[in-house]
Biopython code that builds the backbone (N, CA, C, O; Angstrom):
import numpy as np
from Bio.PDB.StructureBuilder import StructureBuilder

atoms = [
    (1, "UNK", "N", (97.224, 90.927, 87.098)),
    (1, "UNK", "CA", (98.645, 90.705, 87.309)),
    (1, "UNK", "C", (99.379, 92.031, 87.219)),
    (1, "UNK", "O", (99.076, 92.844, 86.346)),
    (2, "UNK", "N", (100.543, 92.313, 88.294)),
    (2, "UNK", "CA", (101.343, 93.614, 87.586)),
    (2, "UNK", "C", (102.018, 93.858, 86.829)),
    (2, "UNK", "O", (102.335, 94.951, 86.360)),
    (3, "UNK", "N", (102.471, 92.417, 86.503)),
    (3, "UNK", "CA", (103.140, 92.697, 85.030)),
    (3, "UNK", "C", (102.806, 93.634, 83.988)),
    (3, "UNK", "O", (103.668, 93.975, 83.179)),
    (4, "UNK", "N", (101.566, 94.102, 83.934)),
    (4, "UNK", "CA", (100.214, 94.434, 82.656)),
    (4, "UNK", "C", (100.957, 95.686, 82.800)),
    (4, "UNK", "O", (101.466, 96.259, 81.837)),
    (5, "UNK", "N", (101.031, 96.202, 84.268)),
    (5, "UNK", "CA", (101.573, 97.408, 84.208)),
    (5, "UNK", "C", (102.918, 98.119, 83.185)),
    (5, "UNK", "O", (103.001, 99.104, 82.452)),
    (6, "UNK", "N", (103.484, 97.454, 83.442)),
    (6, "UNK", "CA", (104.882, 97.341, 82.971)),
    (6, "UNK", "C", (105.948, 96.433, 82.968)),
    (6, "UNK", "O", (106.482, 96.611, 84.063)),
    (7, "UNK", "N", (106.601, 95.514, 82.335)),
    (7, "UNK", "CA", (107.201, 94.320, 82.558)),
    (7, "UNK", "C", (108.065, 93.978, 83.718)),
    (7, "UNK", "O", (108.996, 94.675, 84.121)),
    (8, "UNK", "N", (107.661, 92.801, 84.241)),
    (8, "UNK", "CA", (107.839, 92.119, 85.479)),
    (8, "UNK", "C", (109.251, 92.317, 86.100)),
    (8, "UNK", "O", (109.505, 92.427, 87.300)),
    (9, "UNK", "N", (110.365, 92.346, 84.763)),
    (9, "UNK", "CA", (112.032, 92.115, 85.101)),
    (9, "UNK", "C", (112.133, 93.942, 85.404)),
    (9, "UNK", "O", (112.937, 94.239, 86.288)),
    (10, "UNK", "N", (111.633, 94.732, 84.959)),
    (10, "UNK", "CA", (111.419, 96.069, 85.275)),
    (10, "UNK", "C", (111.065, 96.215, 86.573)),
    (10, "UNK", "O", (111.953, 96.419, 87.401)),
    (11, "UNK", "N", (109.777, 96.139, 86.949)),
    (11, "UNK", "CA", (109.132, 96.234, 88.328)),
    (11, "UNK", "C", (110.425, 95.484, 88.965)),
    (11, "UNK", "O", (111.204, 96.398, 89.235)),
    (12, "UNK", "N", (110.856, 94.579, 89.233)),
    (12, "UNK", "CA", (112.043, 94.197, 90.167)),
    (12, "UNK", "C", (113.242, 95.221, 90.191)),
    (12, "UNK", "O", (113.806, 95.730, 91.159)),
    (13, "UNK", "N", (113.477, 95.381, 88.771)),
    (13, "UNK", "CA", (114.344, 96.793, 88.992)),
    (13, "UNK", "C", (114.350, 97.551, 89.806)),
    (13, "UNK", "O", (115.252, 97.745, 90.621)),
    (14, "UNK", "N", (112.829, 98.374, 89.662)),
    (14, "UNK", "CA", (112.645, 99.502, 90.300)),
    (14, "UNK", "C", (112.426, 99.436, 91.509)),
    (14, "UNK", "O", (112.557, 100.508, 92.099)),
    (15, "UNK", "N", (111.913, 97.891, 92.583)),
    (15, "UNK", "CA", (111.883, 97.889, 93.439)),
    (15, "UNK", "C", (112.745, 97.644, 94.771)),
    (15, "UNK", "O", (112.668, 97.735, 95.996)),
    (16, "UNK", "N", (113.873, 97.165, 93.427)),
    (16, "UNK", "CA", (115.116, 96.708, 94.338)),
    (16, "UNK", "C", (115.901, 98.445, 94.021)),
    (16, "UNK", "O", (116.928, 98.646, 94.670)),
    (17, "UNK", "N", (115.576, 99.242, 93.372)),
    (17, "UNK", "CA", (116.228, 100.153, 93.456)),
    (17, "UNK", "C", (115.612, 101.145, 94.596)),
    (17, "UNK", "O", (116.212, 101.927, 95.333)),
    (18, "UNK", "N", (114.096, 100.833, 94.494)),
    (18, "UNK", "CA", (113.994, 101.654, 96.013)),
    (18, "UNK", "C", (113.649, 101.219, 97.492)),
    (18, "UNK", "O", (112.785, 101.532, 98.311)),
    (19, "UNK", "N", (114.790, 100.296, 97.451)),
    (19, "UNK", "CA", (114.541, 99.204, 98.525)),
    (19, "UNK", "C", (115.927, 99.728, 99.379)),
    (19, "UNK", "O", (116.581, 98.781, 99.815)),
    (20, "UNK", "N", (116.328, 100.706, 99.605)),
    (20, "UNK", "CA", (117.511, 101.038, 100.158)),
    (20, "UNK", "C", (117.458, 102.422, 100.955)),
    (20, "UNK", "O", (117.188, 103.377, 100.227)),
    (21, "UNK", "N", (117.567, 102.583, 101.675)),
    (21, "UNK", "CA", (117.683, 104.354, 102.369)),
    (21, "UNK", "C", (118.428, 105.065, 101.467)),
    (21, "UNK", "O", (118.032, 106.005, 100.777)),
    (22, "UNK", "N", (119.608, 104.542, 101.500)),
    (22, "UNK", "CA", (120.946, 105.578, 100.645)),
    (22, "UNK", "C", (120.212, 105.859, 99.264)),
    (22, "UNK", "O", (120.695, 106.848, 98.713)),
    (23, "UNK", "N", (119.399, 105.392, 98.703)),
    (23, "UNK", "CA", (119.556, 105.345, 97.324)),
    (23, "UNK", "C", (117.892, 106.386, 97.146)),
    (23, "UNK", "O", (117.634, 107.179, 96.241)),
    (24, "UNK", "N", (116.993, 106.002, 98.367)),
    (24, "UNK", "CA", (115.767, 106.958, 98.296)),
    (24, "UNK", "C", (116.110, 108.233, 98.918)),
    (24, "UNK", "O", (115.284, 109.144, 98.857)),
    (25, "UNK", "N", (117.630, 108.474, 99.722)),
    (25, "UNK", "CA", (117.963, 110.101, 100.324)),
    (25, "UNK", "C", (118.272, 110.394, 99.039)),
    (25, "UNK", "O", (117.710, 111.449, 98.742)),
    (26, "UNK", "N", (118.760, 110.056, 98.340)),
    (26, "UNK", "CA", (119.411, 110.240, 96.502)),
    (26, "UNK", "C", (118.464, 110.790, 96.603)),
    (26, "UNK", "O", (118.265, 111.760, 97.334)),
    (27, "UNK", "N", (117.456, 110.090, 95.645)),
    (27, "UNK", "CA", (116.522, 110.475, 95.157)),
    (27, "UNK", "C", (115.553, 111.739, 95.473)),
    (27, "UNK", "O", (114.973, 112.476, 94.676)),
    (28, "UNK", "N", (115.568, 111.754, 97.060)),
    (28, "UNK", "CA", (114.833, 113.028, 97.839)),
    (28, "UNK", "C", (115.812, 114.146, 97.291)),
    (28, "UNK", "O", (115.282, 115.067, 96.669)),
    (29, "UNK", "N", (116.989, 114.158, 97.434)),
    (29, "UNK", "CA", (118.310, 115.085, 97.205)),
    (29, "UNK", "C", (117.753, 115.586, 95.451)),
    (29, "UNK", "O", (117.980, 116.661, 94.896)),
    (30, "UNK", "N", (117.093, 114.561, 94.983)),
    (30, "UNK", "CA", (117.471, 114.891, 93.234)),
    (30, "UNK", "C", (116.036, 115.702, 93.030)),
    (30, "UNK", "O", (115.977, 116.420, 92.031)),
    (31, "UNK", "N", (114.909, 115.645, 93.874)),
    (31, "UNK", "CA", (113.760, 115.880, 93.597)),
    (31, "UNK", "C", (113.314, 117.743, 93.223)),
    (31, "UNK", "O", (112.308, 118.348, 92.854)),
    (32, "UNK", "N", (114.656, 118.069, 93.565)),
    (32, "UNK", "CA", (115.045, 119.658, 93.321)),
    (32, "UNK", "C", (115.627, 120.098, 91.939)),
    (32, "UNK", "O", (115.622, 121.153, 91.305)),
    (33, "UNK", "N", (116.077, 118.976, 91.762)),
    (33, "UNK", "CA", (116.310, 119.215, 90.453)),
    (33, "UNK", "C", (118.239, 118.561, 89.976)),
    (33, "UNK", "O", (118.878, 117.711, 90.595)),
    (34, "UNK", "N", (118.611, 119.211, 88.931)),
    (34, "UNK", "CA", (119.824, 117.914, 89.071)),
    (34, "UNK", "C", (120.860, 118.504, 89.354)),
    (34, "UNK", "O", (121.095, 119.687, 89.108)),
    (35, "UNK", "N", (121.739, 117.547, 90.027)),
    (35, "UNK", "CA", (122.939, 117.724, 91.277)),
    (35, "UNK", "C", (124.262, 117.042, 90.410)),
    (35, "UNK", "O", (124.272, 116.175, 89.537)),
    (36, "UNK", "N", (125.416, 117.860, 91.076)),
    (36, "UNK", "CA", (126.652, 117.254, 90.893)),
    (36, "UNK", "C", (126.915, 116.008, 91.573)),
    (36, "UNK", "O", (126.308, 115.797, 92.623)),
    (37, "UNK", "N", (127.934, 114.936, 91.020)),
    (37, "UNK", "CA", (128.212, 114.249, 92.304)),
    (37, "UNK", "C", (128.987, 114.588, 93.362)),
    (37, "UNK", "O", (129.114, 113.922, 94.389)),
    (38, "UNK", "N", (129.562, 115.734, 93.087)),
    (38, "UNK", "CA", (129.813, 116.588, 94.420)),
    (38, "UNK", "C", (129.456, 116.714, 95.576)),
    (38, "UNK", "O", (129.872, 116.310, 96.662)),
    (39, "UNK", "N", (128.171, 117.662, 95.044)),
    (39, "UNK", "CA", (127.071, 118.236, 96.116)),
    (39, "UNK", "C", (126.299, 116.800, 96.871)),
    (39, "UNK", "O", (126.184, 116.538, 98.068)),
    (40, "UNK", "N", (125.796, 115.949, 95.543)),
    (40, "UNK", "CA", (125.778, 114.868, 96.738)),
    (40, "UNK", "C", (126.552, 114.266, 97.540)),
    (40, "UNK", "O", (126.153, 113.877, 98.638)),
    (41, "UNK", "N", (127.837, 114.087, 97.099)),
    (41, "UNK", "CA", (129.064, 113.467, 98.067)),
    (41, "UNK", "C", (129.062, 114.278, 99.110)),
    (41, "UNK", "O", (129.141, 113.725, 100.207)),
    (42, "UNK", "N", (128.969, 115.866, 99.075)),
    (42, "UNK", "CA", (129.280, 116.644, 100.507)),
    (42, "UNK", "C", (127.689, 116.371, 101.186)),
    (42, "UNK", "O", (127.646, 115.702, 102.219)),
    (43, "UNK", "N", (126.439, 116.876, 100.615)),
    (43, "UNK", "CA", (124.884, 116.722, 101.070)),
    (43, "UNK", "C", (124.862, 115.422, 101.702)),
    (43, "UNK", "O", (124.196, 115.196, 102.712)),
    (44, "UNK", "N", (125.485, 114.680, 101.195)),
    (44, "UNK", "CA", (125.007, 112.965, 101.914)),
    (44, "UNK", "C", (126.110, 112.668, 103.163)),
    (44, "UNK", "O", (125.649, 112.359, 104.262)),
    (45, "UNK", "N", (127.346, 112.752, 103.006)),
    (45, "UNK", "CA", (128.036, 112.620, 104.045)),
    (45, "UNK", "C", (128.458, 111.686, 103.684)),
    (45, "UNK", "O", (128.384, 110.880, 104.612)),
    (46, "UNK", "N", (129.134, 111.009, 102.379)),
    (46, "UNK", "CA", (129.493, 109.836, 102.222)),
    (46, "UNK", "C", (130.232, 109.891, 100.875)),
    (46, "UNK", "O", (129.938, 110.605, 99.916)),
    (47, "UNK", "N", (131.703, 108.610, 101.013)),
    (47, "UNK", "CA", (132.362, 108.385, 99.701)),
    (47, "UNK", "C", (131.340, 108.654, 98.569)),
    (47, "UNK", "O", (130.120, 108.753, 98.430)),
    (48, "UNK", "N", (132.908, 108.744, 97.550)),
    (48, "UNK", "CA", (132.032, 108.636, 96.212)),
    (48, "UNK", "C", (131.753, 107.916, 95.645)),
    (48, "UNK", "O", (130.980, 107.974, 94.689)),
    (49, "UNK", "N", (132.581, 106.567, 96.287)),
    (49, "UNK", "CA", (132.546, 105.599, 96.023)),
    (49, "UNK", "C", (131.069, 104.709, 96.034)),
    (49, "UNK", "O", (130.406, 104.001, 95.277)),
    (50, "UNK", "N", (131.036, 105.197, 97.288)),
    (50, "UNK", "CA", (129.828, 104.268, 98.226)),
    (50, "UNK", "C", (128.355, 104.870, 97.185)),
    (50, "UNK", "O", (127.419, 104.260, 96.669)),
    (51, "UNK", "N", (128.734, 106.309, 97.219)),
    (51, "UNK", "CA", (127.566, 106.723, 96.496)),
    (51, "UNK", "C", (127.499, 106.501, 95.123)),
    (51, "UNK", "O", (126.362, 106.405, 94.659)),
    (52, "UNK", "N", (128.538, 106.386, 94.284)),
    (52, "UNK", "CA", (128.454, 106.229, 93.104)),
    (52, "UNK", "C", (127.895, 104.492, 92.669)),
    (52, "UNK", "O", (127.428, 104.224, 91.562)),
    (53, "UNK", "N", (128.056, 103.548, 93.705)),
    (53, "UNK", "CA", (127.372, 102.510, 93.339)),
    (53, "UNK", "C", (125.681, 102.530, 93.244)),
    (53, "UNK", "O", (124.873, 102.108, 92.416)),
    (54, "UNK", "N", (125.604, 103.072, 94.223)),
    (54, "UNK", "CA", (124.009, 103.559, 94.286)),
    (54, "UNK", "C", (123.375, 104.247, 93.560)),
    (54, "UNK", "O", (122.160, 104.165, 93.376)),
    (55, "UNK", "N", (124.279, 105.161, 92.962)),
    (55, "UNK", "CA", (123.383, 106.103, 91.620)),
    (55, "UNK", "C", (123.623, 105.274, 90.346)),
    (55, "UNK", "O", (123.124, 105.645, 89.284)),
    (56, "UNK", "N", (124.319, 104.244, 90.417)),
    (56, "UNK", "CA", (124.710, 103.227, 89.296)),
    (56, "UNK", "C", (123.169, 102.510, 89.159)),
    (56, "UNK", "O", (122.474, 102.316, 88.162)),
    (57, "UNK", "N", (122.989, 102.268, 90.297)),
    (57, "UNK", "CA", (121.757, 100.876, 90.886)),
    (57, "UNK", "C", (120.646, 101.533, 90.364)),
    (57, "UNK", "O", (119.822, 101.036, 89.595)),
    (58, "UNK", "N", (120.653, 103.007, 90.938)),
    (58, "UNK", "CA", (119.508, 103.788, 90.032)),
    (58, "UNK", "C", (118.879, 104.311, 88.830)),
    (58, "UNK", "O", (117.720, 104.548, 88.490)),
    (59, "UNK", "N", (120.513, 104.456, 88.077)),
    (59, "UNK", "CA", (120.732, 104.492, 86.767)),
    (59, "UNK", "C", (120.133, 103.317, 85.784)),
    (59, "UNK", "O", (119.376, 103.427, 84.819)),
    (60, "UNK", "N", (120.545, 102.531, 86.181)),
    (60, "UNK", "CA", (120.555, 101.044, 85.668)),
    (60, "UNK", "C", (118.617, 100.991, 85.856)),
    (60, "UNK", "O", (117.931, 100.782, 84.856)),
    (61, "UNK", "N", (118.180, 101.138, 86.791)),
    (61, "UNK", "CA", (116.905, 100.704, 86.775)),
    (61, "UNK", "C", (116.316, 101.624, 86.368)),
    (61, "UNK", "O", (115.161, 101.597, 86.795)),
    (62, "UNK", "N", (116.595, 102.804, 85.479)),
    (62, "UNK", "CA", (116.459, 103.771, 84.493)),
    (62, "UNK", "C", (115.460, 105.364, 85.215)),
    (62, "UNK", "O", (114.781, 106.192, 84.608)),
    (63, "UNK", "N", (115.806, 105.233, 86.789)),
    (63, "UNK", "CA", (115.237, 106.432, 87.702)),
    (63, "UNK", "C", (115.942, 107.590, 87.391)),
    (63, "UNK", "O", (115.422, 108.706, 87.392)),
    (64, "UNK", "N", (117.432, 107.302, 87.049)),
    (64, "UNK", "CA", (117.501, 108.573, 86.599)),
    (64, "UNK", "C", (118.560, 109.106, 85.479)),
    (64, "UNK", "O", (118.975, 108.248, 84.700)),
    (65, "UNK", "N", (118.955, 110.212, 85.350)),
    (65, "UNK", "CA", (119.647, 110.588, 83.848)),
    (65, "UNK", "C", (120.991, 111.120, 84.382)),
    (65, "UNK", "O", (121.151, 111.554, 85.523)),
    (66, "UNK", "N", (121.935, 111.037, 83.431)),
    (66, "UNK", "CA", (123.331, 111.602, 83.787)),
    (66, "UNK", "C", (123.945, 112.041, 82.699)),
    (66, "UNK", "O", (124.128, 111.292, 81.740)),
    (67, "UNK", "N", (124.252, 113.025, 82.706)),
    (67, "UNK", "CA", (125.203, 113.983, 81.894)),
    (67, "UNK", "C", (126.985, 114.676, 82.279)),
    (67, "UNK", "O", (127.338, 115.071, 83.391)),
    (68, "UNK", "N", (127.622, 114.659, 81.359)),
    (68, "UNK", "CA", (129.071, 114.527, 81.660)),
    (68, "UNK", "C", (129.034, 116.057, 81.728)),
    (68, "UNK", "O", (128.040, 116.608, 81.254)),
    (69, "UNK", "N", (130.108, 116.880, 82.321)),
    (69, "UNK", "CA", (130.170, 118.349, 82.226)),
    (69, "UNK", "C", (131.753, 118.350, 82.876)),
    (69, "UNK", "O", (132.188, 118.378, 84.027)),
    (70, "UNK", "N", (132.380, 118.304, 81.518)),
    (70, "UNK", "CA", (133.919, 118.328, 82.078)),
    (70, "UNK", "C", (134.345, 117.379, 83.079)),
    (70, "UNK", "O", (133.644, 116.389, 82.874)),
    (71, "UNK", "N", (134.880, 117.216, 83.753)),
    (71, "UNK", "CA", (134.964, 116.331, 84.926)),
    (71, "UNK", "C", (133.969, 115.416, 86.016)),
    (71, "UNK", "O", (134.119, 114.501, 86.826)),
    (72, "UNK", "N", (133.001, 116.171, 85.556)),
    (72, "UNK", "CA", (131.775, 116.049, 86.613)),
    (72, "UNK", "C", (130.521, 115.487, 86.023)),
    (72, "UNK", "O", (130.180, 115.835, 84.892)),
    (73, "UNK", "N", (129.699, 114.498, 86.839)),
    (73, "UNK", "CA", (128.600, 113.628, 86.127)),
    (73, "UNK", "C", (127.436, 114.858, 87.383)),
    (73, "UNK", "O", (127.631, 115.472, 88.433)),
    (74, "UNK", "N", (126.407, 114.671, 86.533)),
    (74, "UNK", "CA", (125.276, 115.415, 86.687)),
    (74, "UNK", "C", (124.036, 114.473, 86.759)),
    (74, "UNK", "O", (123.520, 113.989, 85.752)),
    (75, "UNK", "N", (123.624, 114.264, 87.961)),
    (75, "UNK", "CA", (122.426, 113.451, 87.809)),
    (75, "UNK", "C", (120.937, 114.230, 88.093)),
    (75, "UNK", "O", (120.867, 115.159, 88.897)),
    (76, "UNK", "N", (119.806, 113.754, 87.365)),
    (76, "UNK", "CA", (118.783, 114.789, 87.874)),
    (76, "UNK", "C", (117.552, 112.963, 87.838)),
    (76, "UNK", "O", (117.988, 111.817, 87.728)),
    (77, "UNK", "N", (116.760, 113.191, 87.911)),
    (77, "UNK", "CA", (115.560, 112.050, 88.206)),
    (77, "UNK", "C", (114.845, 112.075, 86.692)),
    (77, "UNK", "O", (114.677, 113.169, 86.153)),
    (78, "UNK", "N", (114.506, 111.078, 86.146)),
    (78, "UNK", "CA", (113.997, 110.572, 84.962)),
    (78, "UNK", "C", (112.499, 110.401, 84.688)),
    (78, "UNK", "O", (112.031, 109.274, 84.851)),
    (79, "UNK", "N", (111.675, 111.424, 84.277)),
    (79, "UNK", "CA", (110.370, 111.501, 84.305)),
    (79, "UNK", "C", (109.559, 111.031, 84.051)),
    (79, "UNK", "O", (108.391, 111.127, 84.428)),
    (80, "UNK", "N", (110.207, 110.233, 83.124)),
    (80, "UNK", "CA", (109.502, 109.085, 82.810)),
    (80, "UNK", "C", (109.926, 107.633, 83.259)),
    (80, "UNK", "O", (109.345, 106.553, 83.154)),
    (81, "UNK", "N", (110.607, 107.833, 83.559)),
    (81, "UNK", "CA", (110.785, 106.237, 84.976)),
    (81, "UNK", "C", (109.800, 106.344, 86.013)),
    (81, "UNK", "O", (108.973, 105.495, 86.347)),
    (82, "UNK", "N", (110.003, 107.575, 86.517)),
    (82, "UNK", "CA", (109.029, 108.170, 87.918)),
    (82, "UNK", "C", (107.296, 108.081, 87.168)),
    (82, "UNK", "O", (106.362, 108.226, 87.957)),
    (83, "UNK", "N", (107.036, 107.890, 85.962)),
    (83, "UNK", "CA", (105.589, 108.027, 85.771)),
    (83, "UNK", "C", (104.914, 106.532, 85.466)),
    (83, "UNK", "O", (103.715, 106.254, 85.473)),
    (84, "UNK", "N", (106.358, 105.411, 85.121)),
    (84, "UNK", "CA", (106.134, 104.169, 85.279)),
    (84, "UNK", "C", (105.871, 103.431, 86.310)),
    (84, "UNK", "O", (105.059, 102.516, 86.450)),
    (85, "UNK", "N", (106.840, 104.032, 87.233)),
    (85, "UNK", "CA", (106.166, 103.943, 88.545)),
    (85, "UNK", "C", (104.831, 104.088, 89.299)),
    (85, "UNK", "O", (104.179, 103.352, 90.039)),
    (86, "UNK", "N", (104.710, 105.150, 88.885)),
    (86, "UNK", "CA", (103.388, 105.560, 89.505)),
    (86, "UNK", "C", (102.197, 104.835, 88.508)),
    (86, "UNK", "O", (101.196, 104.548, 89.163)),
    (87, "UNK", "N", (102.114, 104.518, 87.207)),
    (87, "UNK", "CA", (101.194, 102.888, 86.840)),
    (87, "UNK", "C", (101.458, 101.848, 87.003)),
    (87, "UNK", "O", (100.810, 100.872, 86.625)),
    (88, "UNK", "N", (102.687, 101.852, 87.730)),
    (88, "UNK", "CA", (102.681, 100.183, 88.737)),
    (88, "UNK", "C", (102.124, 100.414, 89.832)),
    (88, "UNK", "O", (101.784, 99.374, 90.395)),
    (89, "UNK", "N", (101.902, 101.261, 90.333)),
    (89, "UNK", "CA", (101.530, 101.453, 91.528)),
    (89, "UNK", "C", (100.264, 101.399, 91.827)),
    (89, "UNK", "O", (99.725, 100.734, 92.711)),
    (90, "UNK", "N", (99.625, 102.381, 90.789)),
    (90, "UNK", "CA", (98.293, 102.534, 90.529)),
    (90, "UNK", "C", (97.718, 101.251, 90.114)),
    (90, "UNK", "O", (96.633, 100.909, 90.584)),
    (91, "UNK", "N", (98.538, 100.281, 89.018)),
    (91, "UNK", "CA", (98.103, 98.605, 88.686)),
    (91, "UNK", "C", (97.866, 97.829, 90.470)),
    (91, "UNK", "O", (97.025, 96.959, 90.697)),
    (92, "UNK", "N", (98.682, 98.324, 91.376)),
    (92, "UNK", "CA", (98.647, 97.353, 92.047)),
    (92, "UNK", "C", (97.656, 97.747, 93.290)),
    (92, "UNK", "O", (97.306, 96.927, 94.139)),
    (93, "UNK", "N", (97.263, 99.089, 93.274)),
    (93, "UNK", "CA", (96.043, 99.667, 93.970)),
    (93, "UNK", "C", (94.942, 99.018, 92.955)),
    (93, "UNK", "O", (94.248, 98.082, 93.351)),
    (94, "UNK", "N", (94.830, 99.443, 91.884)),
    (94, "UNK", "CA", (93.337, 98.581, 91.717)),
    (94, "UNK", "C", (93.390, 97.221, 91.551)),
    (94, "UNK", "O", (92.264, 96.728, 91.609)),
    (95, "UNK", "N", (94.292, 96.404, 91.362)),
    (95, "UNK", "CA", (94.807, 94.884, 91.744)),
    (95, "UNK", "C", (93.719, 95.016, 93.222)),
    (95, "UNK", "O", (92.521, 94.744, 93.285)),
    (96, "UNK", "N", (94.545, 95.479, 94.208)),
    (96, "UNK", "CA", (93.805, 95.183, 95.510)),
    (96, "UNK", "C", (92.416, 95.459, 96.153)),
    (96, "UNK", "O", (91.924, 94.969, 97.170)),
    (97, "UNK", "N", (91.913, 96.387, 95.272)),
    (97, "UNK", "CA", (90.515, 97.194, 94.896)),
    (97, "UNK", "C", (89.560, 95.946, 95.065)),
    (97, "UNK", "O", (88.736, 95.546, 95.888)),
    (98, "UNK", "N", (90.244, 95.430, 93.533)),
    (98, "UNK", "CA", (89.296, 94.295, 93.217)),
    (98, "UNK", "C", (89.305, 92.881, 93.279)),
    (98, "UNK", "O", (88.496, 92.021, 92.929)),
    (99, "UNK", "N", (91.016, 92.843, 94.096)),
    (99, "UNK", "CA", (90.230, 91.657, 95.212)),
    (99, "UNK", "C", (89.451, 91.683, 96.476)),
    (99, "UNK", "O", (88.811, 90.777, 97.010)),
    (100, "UNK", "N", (89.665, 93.075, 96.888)),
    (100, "UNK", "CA", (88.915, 93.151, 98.226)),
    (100, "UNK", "C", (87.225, 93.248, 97.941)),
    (100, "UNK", "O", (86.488, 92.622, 98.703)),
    (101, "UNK", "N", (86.678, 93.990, 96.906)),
    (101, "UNK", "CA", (85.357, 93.530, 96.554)),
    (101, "UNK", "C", (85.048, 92.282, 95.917)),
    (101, "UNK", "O", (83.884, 91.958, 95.681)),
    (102, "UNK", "N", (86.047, 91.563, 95.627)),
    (102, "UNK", "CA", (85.295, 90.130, 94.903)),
    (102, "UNK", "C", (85.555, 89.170, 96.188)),
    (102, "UNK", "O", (85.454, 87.997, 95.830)),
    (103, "UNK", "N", (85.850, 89.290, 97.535)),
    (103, "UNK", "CA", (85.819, 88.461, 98.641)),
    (103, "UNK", "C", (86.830, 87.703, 98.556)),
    (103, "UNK", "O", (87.793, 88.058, 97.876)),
    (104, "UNK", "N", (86.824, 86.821, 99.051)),
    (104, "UNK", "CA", (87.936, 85.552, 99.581)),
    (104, "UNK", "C", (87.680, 84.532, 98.695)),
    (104, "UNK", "O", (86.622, 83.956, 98.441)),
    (105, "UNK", "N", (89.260, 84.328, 98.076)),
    (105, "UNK", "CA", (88.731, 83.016, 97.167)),
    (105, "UNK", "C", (88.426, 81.760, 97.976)),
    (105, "UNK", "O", (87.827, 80.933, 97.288)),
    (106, "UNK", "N", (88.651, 81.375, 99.201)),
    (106, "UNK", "CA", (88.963, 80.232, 99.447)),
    (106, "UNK", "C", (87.361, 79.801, 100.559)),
    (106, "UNK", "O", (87.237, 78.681, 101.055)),
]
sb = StructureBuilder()
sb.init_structure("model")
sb.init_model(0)
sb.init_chain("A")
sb.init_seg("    ")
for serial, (resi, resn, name, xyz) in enumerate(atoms, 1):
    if name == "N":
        sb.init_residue(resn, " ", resi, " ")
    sb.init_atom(name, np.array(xyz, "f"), 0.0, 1.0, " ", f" {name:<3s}", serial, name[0])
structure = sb.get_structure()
Protein backbone atom coordinates (compact mmCIF):
# COMPACT_ATOMS: atom_id res chain seq x y z
CA UNK A 1 0.00 0.00 0.00
CA UNK A 2 1.38 3.72 -0.33
CA UNK A 3 0.25 4.79 2.53
CA UNK A 4 3.46 2.81 4.26
CA UNK A 5 5.24 5.42 2.50
CA UNK A 6 3.99 8.29 4.14
CA UNK A 7 0.39 9.01 5.25
CA UNK A 8 -2.35 8.76 2.75
CA UNK A 9 -4.07 12.50 3.65
CA UNK A 10 -0.34 13.70 2.86
CA UNK A 11 0.25 11.89 -0.44
CA UNK A 12 -3.13 13.69 -1.61
CA UNK A 13 -1.60 16.84 -0.52
CA UNK A 14 1.30 16.58 -2.39
CA UNK A 15 -0.36 15.35 -5.35
CA UNK A 16 -2.95 17.77 -5.67
CA UNK A 17 -0.21 20.25 -5.13
CA UNK A 18 1.62 19.04 -8.13
CA UNK A 19 -1.23 18.58 -10.20
CA UNK A 20 -1.16 22.14 -11.68
CA UNK A 21 1.32 23.87 -14.28
CA UNK A 22 1.32 27.24 -12.35
CA UNK A 23 2.29 25.72 -9.22
CA UNK A 24 5.16 23.09 -10.87
CA UNK A 25 6.66 26.55 -13.02
CA UNK A 26 6.84 27.71 -9.10
CA UNK A 27 8.52 25.16 -8.17
CA UNK A 28 11.03 24.91 -11.36
CA UNK A 29 11.48 28.90 -10.58
CA UNK A 30 12.37 27.85 -6.76
CA UNK A 31 14.76 24.99 -7.71
CA UNK A 32 17.61 27.79 -7.79
CA UNK A 33 17.19 28.58 -4.76
CA UNK A 34 14.78 31.08 -2.78
CA UNK A 35 12.89 33.90 -4.54
CA UNK A 36 10.96 37.00 -3.63
CA UNK A 37 7.38 37.14 -4.42
CA UNK A 38 8.39 39.72 -6.62
CA UNK A 39 10.73 38.08 -8.85
CA UNK A 40 8.18 35.47 -9.16
CA UNK A 41 5.30 37.86 -9.87
CA UNK A 42 7.60 39.59 -12.67
CA UNK A 43 9.44 35.72 -13.78
CA UNK A 44 5.91 34.21 -14.09
CA UNK A 45 3.93 36.88 -15.76
CA UNK A 46 1.16 36.86 -13.41
CA UNK A 47 -0.90 38.66 -10.37
CA UNK A 48 0.08 38.29 -7.02
CA UNK A 49 -2.80 37.40 -6.36
CA UNK A 50 -3.21 34.49 -8.68
CA UNK A 51 0.24 33.46 -7.60
CA UNK A 52 0.02 33.86 -4.09
CA UNK A 53 -2.86 31.26 -3.95
CA UNK A 54 -0.66 28.76 -5.44
CA UNK A 55 2.33 29.18 -3.24
CA UNK A 56 -0.37 28.98 -0.40
CA UNK A 57 -1.48 25.38 -2.01
CA UNK A 58 2.21 24.61 -1.85
CA UNK A 59 2.89 25.84 1.42
CA UNK A 60 0.11 24.10 2.94
CA UNK A 61 1.17 20.74 1.44
CA UNK A 62 4.48 21.58 3.22
CA UNK A 63 6.79 21.83 -0.45
CA UNK A 64 7.92 24.74 0.62
CA UNK A 65 9.28 27.41 3.32
CA UNK A 66 8.62 31.15 3.70
CA UNK A 67 10.26 33.78 5.47
CA UNK A 68 9.14 37.47 6.11
CA UNK A 69 11.96 40.18 5.18
CA UNK A 70 10.36 43.52 5.79
CA UNK A 71 7.64 43.72 3.39
CA UNK A 72 8.46 40.83 1.38
CA UNK A 73 7.75 36.89 1.79
CA UNK A 74 10.66 34.73 0.58
CA UNK A 75 9.93 31.37 -0.61
CA UNK A 76 12.66 28.70 -1.31
CA UNK A 77 11.55 24.62 -1.67
CA UNK A 78 11.48 22.40 1.52
CA UNK A 79 13.97 19.53 1.59
CA UNK A 80 12.46 17.60 3.28
CA UNK A 81 9.00 17.61 1.70
CA UNK A 82 10.95 17.05 -1.67
CA UNK A 83 12.67 13.79 0.03
CA UNK A 84 9.10 12.55 1.10
CA UNK A 85 8.31 12.65 -2.07
CA UNK A 86 10.76 10.92 -3.58
CA UNK A 87 9.80 7.64 -0.87
CA UNK A 88 6.43 7.88 -2.19
CA UNK A 89 7.56 7.55 -5.25
CA UNK A 90 10.07 5.08 -4.81
CA UNK A 91 6.99 3.08 -2.49
CA UNK A 92 5.06 3.19 -5.56
CA UNK A 93 7.88 1.98 -8.09
CA UNK A 94 8.47 -1.04 -6.06
CA UNK A 95 4.56 -1.36 -5.40
CA UNK A 96 4.59 -1.93 -9.27
CA UNK A 97 7.89 -4.02 -9.35
CA UNK A 98 6.13 -6.48 -7.46
CA UNK A 99 3.04 -6.70 -8.95
CA UNK A 100 4.39 -7.06 -12.28
CA UNK A 101 6.55 -10.17 -11.13
CA UNK A 102 3.85 -11.81 -9.05
CA UNK A 103 1.48 -11.88 -12.43
CA UNK A 104 -2.17 -11.22 -12.70
CA UNK A 105 -4.33 -11.76 -9.88
CA UNK A 106 -7.30 -12.66 -11.72
Amino acid sequence: MVASAIPLKKAVALFHALSDETRLALLDRLKDGERCVCELTDAMKAGQSRLSFHLKVLKEAGLLQDRREGRWMYYSLNPDAIEELEDLVAALKQAAKSAASAGKCC
